[in-house]
C-alpha positions as a printed NumPy array, in Angstrom:
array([[ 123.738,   22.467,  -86.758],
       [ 121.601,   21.757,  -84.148],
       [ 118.373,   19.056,  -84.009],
       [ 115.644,   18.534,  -81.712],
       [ 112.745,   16.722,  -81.199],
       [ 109.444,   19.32 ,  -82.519],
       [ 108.451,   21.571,  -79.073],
       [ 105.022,   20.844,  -79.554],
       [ 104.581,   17.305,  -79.721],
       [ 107.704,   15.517,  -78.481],
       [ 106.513,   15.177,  -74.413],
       [ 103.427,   13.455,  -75.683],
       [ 105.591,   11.131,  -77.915],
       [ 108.029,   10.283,  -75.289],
       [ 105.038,    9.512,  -72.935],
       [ 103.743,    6.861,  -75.213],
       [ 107.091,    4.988,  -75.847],
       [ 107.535,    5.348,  -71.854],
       [ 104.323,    3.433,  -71.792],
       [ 104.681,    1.229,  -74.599],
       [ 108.041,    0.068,  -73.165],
       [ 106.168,   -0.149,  -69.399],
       [ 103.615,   -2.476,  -70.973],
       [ 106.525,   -4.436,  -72.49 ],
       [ 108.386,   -5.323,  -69.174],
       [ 105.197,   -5.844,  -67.862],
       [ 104.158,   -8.473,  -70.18 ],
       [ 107.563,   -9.934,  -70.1  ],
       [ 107.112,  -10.415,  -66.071],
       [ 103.93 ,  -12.099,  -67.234],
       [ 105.51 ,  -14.274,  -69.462],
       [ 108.691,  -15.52 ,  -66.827],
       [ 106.512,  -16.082,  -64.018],
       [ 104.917,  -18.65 ,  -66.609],
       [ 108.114,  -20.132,  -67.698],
       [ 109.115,  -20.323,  -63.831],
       [ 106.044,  -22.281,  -63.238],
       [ 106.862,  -24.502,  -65.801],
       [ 110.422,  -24.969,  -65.623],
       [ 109.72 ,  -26.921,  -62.041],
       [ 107.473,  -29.236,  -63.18 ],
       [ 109.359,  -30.143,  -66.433],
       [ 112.662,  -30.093,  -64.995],
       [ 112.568,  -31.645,  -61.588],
       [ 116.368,  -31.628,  -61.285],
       [ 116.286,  -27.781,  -62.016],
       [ 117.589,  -27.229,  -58.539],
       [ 120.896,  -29.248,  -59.022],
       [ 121.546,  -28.928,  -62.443],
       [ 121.866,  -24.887,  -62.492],
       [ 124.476,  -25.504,  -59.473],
       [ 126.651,  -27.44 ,  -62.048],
       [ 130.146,  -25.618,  -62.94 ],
       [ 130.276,  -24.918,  -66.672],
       [ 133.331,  -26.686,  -67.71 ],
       [ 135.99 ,  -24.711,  -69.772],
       [ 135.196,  -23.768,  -73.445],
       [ 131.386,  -24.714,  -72.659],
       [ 128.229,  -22.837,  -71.849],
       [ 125.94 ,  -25.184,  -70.679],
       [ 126.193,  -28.144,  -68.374],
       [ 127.402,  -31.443,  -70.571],
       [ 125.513,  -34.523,  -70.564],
       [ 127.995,  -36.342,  -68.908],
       [ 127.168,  -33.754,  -65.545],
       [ 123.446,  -34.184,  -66.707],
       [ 123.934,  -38.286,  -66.327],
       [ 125.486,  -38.001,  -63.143],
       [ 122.822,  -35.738,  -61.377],
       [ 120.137,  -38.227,  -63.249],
       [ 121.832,  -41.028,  -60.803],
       [ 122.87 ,  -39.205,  -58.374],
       [ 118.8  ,  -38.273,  -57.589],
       [ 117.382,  -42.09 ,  -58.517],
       [ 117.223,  -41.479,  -62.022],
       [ 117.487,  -44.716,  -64.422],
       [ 118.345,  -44.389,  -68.34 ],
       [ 115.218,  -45.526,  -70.477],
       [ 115.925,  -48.741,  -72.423],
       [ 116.963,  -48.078,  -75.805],
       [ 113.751,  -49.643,  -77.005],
       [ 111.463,  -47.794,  -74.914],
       [ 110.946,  -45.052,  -77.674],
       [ 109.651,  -47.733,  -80.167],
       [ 107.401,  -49.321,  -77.837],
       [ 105.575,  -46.227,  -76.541],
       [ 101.786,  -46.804,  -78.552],
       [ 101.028,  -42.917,  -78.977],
       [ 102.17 ,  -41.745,  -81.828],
       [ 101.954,  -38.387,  -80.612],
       [ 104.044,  -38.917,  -77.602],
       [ 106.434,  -41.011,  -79.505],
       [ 107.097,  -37.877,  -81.466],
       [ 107.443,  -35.597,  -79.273],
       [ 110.303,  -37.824,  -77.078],
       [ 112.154,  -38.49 ,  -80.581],
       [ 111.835,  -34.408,  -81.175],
       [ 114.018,  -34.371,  -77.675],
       [ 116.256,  -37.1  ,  -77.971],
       [ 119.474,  -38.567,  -80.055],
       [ 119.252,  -41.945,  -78.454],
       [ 118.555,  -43.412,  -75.165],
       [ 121.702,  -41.755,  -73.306],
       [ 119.739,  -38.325,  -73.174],
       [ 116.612,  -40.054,  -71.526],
       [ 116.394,  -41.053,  -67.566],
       [ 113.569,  -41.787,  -65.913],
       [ 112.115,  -42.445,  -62.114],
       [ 108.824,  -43.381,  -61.086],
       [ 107.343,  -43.857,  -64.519],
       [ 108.323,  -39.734,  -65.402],
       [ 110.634,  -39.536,  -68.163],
       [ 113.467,  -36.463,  -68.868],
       [ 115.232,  -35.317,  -71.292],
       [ 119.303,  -33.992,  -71.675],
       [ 117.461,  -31.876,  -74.794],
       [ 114.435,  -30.891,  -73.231],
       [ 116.183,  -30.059,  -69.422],
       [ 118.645,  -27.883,  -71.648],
       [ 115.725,  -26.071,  -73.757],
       [ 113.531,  -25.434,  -71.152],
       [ 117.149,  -23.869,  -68.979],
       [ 117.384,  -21.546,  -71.795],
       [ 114.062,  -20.975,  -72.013],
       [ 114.108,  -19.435,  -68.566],
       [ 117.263,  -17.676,  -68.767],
       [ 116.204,  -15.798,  -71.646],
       [ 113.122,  -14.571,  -70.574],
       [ 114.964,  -13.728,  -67.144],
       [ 117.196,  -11.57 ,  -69.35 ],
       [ 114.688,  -10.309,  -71.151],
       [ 112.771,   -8.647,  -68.355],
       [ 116.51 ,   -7.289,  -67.21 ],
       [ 116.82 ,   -5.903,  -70.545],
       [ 113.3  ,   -4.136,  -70.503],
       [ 113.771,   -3.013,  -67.302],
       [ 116.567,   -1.313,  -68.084],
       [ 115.553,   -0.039,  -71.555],
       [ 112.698,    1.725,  -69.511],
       [ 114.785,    3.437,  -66.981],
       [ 117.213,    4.54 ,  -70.026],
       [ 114.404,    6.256,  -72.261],
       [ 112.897,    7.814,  -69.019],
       [ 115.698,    9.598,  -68.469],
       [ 116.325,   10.712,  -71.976],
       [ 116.792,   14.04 ,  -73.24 ],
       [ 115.348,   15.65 ,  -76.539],
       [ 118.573,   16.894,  -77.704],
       [ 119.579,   14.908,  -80.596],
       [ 123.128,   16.149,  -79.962],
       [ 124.265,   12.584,  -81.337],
       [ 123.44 ,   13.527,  -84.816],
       [ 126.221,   15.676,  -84.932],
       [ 128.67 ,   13.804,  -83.067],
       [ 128.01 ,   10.949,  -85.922],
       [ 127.3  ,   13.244,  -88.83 ],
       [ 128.855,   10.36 ,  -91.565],
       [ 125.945,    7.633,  -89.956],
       [ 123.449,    6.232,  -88.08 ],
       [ 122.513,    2.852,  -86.816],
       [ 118.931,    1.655,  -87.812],
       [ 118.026,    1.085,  -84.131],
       [ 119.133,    4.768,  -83.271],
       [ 116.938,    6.035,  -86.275],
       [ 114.261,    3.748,  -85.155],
       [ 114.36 ,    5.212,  -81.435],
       [ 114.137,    8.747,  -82.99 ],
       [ 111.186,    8.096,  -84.552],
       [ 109.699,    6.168,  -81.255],
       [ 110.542,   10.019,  -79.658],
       [ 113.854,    9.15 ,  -77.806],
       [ 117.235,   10.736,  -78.205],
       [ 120.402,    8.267,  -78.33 ],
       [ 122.376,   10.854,  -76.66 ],
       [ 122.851,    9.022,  -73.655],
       [ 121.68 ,    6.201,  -74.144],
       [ 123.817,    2.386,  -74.201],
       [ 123.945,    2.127,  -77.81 ],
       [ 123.978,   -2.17 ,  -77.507],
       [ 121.046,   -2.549,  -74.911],
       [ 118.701,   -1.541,  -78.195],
       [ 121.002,   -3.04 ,  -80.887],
       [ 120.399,   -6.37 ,  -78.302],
       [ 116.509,   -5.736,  -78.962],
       [ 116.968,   -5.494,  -82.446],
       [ 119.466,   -9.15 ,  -82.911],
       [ 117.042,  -11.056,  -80.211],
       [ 114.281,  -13.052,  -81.161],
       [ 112.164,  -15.241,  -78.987],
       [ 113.477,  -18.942,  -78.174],
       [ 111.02 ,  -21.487,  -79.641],
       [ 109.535,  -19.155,  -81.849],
       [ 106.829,  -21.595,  -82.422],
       [ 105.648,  -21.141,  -78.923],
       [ 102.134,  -19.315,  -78.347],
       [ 102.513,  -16.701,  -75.809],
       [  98.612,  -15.099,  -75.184],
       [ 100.014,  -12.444,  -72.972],
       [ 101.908,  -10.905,  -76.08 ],
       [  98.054,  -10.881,  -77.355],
       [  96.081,   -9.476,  -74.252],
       [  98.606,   -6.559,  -73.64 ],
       [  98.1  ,   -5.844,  -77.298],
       [ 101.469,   -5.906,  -78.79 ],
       [ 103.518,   -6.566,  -81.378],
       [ 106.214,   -9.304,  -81.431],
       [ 108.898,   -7.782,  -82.512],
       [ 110.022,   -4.136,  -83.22 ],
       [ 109.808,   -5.156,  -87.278],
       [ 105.914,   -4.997,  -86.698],
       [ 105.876,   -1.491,  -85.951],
       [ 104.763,    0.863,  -88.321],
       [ 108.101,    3.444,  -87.514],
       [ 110.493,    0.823,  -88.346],
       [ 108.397,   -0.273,  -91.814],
       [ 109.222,    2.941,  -92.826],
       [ 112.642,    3.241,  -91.552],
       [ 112.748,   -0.159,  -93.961],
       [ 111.827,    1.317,  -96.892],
       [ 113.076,    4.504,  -96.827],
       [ 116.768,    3.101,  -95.881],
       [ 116.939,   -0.379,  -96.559],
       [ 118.185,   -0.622,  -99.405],
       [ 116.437,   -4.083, -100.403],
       [ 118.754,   -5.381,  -97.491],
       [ 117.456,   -8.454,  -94.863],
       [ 119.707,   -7.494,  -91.86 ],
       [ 118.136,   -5.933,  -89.154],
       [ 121.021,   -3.789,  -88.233],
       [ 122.309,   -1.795,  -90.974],
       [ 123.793,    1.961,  -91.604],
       [ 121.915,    5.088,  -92.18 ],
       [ 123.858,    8.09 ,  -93.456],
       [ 123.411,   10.649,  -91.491],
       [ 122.345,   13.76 ,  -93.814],
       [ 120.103,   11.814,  -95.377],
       [ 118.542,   10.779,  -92.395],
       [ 118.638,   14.304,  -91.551],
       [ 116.816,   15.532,  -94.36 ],
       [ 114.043,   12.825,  -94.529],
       [ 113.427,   13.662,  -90.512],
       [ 113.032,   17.226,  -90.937],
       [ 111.001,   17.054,  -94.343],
       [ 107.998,   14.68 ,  -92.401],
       [ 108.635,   16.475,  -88.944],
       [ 110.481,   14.073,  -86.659],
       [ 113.057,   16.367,  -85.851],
       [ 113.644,   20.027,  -85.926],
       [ 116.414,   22.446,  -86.709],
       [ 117.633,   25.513,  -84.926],
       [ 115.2  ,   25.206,  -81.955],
       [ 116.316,   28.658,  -80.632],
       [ 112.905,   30.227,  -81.296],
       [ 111.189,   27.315,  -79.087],
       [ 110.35 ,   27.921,  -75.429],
       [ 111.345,   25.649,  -72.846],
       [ 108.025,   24.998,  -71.129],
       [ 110.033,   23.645,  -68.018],
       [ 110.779,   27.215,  -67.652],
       [ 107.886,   29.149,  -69.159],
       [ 106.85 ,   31.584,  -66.126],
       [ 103.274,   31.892,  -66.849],
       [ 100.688,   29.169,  -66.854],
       [ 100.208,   27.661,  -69.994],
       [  96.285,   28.324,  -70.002],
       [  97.374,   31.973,  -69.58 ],
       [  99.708,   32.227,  -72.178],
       [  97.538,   30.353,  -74.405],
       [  94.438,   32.868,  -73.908],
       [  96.874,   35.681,  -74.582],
       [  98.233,   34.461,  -77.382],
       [  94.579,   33.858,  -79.016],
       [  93.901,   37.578,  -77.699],
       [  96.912,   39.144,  -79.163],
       [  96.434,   37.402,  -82.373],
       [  93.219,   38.385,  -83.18 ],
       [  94.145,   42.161,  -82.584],
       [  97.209,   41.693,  -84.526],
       [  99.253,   43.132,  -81.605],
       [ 101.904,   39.677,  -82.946],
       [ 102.713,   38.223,  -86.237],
       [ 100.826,   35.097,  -87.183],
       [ 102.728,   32.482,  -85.416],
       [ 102.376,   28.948,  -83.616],
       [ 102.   ,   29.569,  -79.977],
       [ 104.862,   27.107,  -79.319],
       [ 107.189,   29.839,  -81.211],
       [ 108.461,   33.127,  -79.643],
       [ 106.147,   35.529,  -80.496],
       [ 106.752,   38.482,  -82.698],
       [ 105.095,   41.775,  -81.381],
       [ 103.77 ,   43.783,  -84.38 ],
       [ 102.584,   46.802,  -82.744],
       [ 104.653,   50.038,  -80.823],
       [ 107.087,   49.28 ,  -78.229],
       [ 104.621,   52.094,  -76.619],
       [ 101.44 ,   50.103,  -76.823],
       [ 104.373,   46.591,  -75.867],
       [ 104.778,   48.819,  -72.33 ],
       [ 101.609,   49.483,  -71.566],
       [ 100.057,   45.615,  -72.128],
       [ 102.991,   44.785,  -69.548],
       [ 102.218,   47.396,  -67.284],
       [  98.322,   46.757,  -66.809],
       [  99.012,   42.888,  -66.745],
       [ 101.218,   43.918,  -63.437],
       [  98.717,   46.514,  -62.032],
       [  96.257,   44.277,  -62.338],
       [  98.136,   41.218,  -61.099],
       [  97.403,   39.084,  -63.861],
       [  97.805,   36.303,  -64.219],
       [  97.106,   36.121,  -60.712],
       [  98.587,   32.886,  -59.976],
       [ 102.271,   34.791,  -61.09 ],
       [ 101.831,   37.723,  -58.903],
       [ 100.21 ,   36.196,  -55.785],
       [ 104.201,   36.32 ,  -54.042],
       [ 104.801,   39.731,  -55.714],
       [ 104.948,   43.671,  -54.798],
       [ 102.747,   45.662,  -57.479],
       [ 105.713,   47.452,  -58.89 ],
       [ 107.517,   44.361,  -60.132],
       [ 106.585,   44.402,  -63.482],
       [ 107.252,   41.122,  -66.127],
       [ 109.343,   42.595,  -68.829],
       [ 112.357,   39.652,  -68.463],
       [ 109.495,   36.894,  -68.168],
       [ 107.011,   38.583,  -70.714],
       [ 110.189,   38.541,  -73.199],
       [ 110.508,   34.922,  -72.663],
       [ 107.483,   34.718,  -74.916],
       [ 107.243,   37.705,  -77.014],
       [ 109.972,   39.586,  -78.812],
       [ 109.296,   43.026,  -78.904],
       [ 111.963,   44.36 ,  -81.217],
       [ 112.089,   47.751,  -79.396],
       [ 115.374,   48.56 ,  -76.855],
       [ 114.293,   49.274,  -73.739],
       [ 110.311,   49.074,  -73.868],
       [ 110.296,   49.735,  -70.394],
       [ 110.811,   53.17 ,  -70.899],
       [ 108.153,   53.793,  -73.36 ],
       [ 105.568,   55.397,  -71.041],
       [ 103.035,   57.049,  -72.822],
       [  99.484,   55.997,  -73.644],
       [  99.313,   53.9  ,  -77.011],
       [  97.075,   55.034,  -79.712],
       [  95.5  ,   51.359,  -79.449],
       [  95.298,   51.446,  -75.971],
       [  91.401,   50.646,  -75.448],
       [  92.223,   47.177,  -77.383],
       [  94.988,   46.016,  -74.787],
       [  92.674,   47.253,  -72.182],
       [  89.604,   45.275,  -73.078],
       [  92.356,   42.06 ,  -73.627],
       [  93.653,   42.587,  -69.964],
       [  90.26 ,   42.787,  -68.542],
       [  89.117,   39.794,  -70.387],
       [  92.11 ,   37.83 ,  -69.452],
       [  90.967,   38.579,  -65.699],
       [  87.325,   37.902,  -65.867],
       [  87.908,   34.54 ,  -68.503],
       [  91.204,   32.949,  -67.26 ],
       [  91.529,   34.454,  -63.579],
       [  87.516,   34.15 ,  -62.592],
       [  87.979,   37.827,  -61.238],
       [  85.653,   40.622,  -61.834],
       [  87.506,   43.496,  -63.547],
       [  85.522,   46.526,  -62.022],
       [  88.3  ,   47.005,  -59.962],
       [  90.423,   47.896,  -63.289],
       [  93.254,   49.815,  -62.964],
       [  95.275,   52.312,  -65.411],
       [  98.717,   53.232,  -65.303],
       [  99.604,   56.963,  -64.31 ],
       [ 102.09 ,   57.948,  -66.178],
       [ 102.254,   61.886,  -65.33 ]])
């Protein structure tokens, strides 16, 4: 069985993730350039300590390396009773918060580092770094998704929760890299405690377990469970999506607007027009429409639509005679064989004629004196 995003609404929810995750990187860019800023003034020796080799079975410089580049630049190590004798108590905290014992603090020129505090503020950096990497890349992957949700079928036993979240954000998982998201889902921010405003004046959430799709996602699936990346059967994800409209089944009767022939103001007008003479079945425009009339009175809309060139915008490139019946069937099934050869007058053939003229004077701007009938003998 096959699932898609719904026809109707699914380019206007993929535009808002696309922008959502935009604003994201964006604020992220924000938030590194700070960090960059920072990281200088902080960590002087930021320049020679990130050319250190990692030694083997480490992955971060060791404070013995951290020592040496301390002396190596001029840097002394603070008397081990220079902690206790500092007369702030605020200060004094905030050193103590940074430091085991003297060993991790050197200082030149009365400025004062820290082993602790050179290796926070390093990962600091690197994670926001990897962070706009990560959102970069997230963007370019849900930009390029498709609405098939193909992937539903290919894992019909289950589901991630950050694939189930995406589907409700509007993106498919098709082909997407499943652990770039699971890695949004695991990551949290490094000093959690840390106030970043930009977070605030972009107007976003903290974390994906803010939004209101995932909440739900929580409830729904949970089960009462605290991890943040858990299994989803499938079906019953299934069933829950289709029952409050996040996905669709059997999407045959949809029409591909990247291929729709006619101008969607057109088609829209007609659609009101043909509805109101009940020439189709009541149906949502997005559906293929089911004509309800002859396959007579089917022929002869066609025909005047093409004698008349209308819409005008499809036959402005096109001889008279080339009448629409493969394009006109992309939106209406008439449920006659060959209505092309139907070519008589309809019974209701004043109706179609007063539609056609209004779809000229209302949609094309073009006055309809001009109107022209078929000849059929």
């Amino acid at each position: 069985m096959s699932y898609f995003f719904p026809h109707q609404t699914r380019d206007k929810k993929k535009e808002e993730t696309v922008e959502l995750f935009t604003k994201y990187l964006a604020v992220s860019c924000d938030i590194l350039e700070d960090v960059s800023r920072q990281i200088i003034i902080d960590t002087p020796l930021l320049e020679n300590l990130i050319d250190l080799p990692i030694e083997e079975d480490q992955v971060e410089w060791t404070l013995e390396q951290w020592q040496s580049v301390c002396v190596e630049n001029g840097y002394e190590q603070v008397p081990e009773e220079w902690l206790n004798k500092i007369e702030h108590k605020g200060t004094r905290e905030t050193f103590a918060e940074w430091t085991k014992d003297a060993a991790r603090l050197y200082q030149k020129d009365g400025f004062v580092i820290s082993y602790d505090k050179d290796l926070s503020n390093w990962w600091h950096w690197y994670w926001w770094n990897r962070t706009v990497s990560s959102w970069n890349n997230r963007l370019t992957l849900i930009k390029d998704a498709s609405f098939n949700l193909k992937f539903l079928e290919w894992h019909d036993d289950y589901i991630y929760s950050h694939e189930a979240f995406l589907i409700l954000m509007g993106i498919s998982s098709d082909k997407l890299d499943r652990e770039e998201f699971k890695t949004w889902f695991y990551e949290t921010a490094p000093q959690r405690f840390i106030d970043y405003p930009q977070i605030e004046e972009y107007g976003l959430k903290q974390n994906y377990t803010e939004f209101d799709e995932w909440k739900r996602l929580k409830r729904r699936f949970g089960n009462d469970t605290n991890d943040l990346y858990f299994e989803i059967d499938t079906q019953d994800f299934i069933k829950w999506a289709l029952n409050n409209g996040v996905i669709e089944q059997n999407t045959a009767h949809f029409r591909d607007g990247r291929f729709a022939p006619f101008q969607e103001s057109f088609t829209e007008m007609l659609h009101e027009e043909l509805l109101a003479e009940k020439l189709i079945k009541q149906g949502k425009y997005h559906h293929t429409w089911i004509w309800a009339s002859t396959g007579i009175a089917y022929n002869y809309l066609v025909r005047l639509l093409a004698l008349n060139k209308t819409p005008q915008s499809y036959y402005e490139n096109r001889e008279l005679e080339n009448t629409s019946w493969e394009d006109m069937a992309h939106y209406i099934e008439c449920g006659v064989k060959n209505p092309n050869n139907h070519n008589t007058i309809p019974t209701n053939a004043v109706i179609i004629e007063k539609i056609v003229q209004k779809l000229m004077e209302d949609h094309d701007n073009k006055s309809s004196e001009g109107f022209k009938l078929p000849n059929f003998y």
